[in-house]
C-alpha positions, 0 to 999 in steps of 0.5 A: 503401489498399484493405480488403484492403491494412488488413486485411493491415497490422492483422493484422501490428501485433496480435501487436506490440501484444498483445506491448507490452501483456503487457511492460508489465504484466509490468513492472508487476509485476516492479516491484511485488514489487521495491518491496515487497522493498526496503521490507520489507528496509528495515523489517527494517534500520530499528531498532526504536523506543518513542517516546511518541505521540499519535493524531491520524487514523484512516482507513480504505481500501475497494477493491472491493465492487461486484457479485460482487467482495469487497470489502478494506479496509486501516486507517492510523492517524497518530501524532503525536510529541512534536517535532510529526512526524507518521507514518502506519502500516498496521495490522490491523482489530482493532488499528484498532478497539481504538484512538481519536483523541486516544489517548496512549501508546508505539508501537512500530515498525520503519520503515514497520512497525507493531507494537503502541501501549500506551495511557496 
């Protein structure tokens, strides 16, 4: 295969590989957003619950930061009830805050998402 023979085969396979690359990360996100419909019509489905609990874990997840990027943090905090399951929930910084381990109260939530935890 001579220079000129390469240089004429990869000008033809670039658009067929920039094309891939934008419909697999177009695909990406379609899947993302259907993902995150399905979970928050699942949550708006789910019945709401107060059930006693207690918190065993606070963790929290920073992404970013470095350079001139911001950076973002998201807050899970893990309950315990009664029977011994465990459930992880997502919850604001200020409600993170305000709330410890070894915590006992009522949480309220809705599947997968949370609404408030009333100390005892």
């Amino acid at each position: 295969m001579n220079v000129d023979t390469f240089g004429l085969y990869f000008v033809g396979f670039a658009p067929i590989f920039i094309g891939a690359v934008f419909v697999i990360v177009f695909g990406f996100i379609i899947f993302a957003i259907i993902s995150s419909v399905k979970q928050w019509n699942k949550n708006n489905n789910s019945p709401k619950l107060s059930v006693p609990a207690q918190i065993v874990a606070k963790r929290a997840n920073t992404r970013g930061g470095s350079g001139n990027s911001s950076a973002s943090t998201t807050y899970y905090i893990t309950f315990q009830f009664d029977s011994g399951d465990r459930l992880e929930l997502q919850l604001s910084g200020k409600e993170y805050g305000m709330l410890a381990e070894d915590d006992l109260g009522v949480l309220t939530f809705q599947g997968t998402r949370y609404h408030s935890f009333e100390r005892k």
